[in-house]
C-alpha angles and dihedrals in degrees: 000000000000111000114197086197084115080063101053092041089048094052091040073067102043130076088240123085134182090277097056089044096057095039108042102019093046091229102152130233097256095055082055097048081041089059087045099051091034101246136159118284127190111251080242087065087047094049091050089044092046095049096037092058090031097233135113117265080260086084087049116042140024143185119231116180107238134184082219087069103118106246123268 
């Protein structure tokens, strides 16, 4: 499963919140509820997400092996 904890802990270090984020950057309050809930973004969210807070998709995203992965 892919955990976007690396994200909250990121922007808990940054100067931006989620209020900044949805205000100034535009990203909307469903990607926002999406990174809470740990839902699938677009890599075009990543990459906003990445250069608004200056950091590698590493301090946004994880993989975590769960026995909830769909099966391959």
């Amino acid at each position: 499963m892919i955990s976007y904890r690396p994200f909250w802990e990121t922007l808990h270090h940054s100067t931006e919140s989620t209020y900044t984020l949805i205000s100034k950057h535009h990203i909307s309050s469903s990607t926002i509820d999406k990174l809470r809930k740990n839902k699938p973004i677009t890599t075009t969210t990543l990459n906003d997400l990445c250069r608004i807070l200056d950091c590698g998709v590493d301090r946004i995203l994880e993989y975590i092996p769960s026995d909830q992965d769909q099966i391959l």
